[in-house]
N, C-alpha and C positions, 0 to 999 in steps of 0.2 A: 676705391668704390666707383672714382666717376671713368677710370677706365675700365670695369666691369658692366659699368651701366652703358658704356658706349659700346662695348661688343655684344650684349643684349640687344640696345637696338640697332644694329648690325643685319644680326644674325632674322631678327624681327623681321626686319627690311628683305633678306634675302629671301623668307616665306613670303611676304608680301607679295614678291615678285614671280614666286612661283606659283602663286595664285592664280596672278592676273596677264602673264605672259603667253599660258596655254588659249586663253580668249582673244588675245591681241596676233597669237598665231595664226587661230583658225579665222580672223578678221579677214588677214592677210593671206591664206589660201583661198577663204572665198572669194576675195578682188581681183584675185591675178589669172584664177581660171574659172571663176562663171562668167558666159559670157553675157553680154547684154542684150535684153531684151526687153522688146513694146505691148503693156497692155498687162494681160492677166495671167502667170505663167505660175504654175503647179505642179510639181516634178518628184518623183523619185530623189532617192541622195544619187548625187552624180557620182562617177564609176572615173578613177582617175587612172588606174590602170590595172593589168589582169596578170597574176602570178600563175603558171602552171602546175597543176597538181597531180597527184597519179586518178585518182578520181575523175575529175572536172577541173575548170580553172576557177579560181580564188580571186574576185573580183574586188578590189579595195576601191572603199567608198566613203562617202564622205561623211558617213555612217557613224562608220570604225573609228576614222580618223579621229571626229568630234566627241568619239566616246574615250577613245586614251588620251584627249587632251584634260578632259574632263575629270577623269581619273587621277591625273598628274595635277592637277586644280584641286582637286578632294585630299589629295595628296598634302600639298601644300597647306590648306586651311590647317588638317589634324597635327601636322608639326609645328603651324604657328598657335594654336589653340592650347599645346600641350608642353611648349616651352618654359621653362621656368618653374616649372611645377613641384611645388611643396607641401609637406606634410599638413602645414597648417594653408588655408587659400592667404593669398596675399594680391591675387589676381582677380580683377573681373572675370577674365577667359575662362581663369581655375572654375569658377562660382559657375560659371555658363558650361564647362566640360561636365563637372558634377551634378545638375540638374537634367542634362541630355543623357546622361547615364543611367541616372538614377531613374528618368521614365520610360526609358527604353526596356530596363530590365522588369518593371513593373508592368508594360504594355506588354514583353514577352511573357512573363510568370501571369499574368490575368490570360492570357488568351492562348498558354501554353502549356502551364500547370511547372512544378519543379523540376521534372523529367530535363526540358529542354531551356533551361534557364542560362544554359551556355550558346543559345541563339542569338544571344542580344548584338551580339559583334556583327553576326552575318544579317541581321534584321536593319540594324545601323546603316550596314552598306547597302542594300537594296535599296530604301528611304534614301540616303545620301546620293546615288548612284542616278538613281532613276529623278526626283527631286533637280537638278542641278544639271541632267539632259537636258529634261523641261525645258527649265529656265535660260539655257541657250538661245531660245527664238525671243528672249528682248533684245540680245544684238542683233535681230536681225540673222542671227545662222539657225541651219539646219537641224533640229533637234535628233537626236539618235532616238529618242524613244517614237519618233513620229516612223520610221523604218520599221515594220516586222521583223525584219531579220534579229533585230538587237531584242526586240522582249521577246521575240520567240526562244530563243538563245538563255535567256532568264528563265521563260518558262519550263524551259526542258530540263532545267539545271534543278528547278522543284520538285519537276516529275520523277527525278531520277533518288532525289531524297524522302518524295512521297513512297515508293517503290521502294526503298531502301528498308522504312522504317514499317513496312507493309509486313517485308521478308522477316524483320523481329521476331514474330507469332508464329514463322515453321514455314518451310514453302508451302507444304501441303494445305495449312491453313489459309493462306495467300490463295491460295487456286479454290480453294471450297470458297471462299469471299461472291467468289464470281457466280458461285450458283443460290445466293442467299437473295431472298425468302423461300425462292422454287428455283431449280433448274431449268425452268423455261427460261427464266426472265438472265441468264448465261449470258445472249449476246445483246442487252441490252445495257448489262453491268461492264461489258469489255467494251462495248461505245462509250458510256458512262466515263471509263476509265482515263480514255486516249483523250474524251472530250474536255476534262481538267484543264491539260496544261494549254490546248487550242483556244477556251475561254479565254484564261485570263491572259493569254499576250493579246487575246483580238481585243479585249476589251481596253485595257491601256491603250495600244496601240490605235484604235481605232477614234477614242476620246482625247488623246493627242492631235493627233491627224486633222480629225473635222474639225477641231477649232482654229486648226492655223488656215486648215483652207477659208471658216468663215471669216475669219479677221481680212482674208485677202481678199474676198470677193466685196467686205461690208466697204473696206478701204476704198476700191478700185468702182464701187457704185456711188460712193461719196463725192469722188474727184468727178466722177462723170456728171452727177448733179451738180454740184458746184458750178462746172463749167454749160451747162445749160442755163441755171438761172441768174450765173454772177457774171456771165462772159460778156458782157454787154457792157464793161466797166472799161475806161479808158486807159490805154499804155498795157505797162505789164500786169496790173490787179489783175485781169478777168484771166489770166491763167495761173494766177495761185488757189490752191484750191482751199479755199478759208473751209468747206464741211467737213474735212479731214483734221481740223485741228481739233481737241481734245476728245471727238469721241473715241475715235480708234485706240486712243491711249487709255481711254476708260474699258473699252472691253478688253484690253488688252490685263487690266487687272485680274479679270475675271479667266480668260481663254491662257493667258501665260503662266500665271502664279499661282490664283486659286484652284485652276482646273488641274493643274500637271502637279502642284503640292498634293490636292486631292486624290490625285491617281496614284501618286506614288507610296501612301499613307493605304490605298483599295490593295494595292498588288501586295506588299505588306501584310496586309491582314490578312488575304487571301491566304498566301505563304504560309505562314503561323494557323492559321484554321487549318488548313487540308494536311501538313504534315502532320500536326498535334494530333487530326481526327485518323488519320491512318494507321497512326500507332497502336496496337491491339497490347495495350498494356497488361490484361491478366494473362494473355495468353503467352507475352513475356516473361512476366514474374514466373510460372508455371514452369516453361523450359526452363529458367533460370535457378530455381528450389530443384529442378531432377537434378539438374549439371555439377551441384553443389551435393547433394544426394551420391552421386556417382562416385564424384571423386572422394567423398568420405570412404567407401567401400574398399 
């Protein structure tokens, strides 16, 4: 028993480590190639180098990088969460897997209906994926969701399942879609259409974005006050900047965790509304009573 218990937590230990290694990586890539600078600096993900492709070249960025660590982090949690796992729970984690299950698949059947009740995996990951980018800018790194390239990339991955589940009801029905209510209103249902997946990466992306810029700027105007009304203090006090200490940590509650939990729970939602509402489920059932009609014949 107590050598079973010891390669348990072992094995515990090794998730652990796969956890928090991927974070302590990207620590350590951001120290050794950003360079340093003075003052208020707001950038793009840096571009660490360029693969050539037949296309164009394939710019690897620190994007990418922080999203497959991130992934490899995601990775680690769900095999430390789902070790041990028995019929009956005997585990907190069990107790905490089963509860994130069980509202997941109820979040997807509320806002999905039974059709797609096999979402809940892929709804998981988005929430988990996007969630846990966010949350990267409390170390201090880079968030991937603050890049367009990475939700646009999400986005397009919807559009293509929005259009998937589109094509269900007949192409031809798909194409009549675009002249519904009147025919005129054609090219403002194919704006309509493209304008979907544009939304909702700008919208993440964009509410990511602005709050890490305002947490830089609220920071960098803090220290600047500080040092006008505190610098007057003898020795080294008058260059520490005392107005920096706990507020930025308090908006930081709000701009790190609240704001990027919130968006990743909007994109989410979003996902589950527009494929659910895409689906033209009678005109499914419909092809699907002839197909069966046929092959009886």
């Amino acid at each position: 028993m107590n050598e079973k218990s010891l390669r348990f937590r072992i094995v515990d230990a090794l998730y652990v480590a796969m956890m928090a290694l991927p974070i302590l990586c990207a620590l350590v890539i951001q120290i050794l190639t950003k360079a340093p600078g003075e003052g208020i600096s707001i950038t793009g993900a840096q571009i660490f180098f360029t693969l050539p492709m037949p296309l164009q070249p394939l710019p690897i960025t620190t994007a990418q990088v922080n999203t497959w660590l991130v992934m490899i982090s995601i990775l680690g949690l769900c095999l430390y969460m789902t070790h041990g796992l028995t019929v009956r729970a005997r585990l907190r984690r069990q107790l905490l897997c089963e509860w994130i299950i069980e509202k997941t698949e109820a979040m997807v059947k509320e806002s999905m209906g039974d059709f797609f009740s096999g979402y809940a995996p892929f709804i998981a990951s988005i929430l988990a994926l996007s969630a846990f980018s966010s949350l990267l800018s409390l170390f201090g790194l880079n968030p991937p969701t603050s890049d367009i390239n990475v939700v646009a990339g999400w986005a397009i991955l919807v559009f293509i399942l929005i259009t998937y589940y589109k094509l269900k009801g007949g192409f031809l029905n798909y194409l009549k879609g675009f002249t519904e209510p009147i025919f005129i209103m054609t090219p403002l249902n194919i704006l309509g259409e493209v304008a979907t997946p544009v939304s909702m990466a700008f919208r993440h992306y964009g509410n990511v974005l602005s709050g890490s810029v305002i947490a830089v700027l609220i920071a960098a105007a803090l220290q600047g006050l500080s040092s006008l009304i505190l610098g007057w203090l003898p020795g080294g006090l008058g260059e520490i900047p005392f107005f920096q200490i706990g507020l930025p940590a308090i908006l930081s509650l709000y701009f790190d965790i609240f704001s990027g939990l919130m968006q990743a729970y909007i994109f989410a939602m979003l996902t589950m509304l527009n494929i659910s509402g895409a689906f033209p489920q009678d005109e499914y059932e419909k092809r699907k009573q002839k197909k069966l009609l046929k092959n009886k014949k």
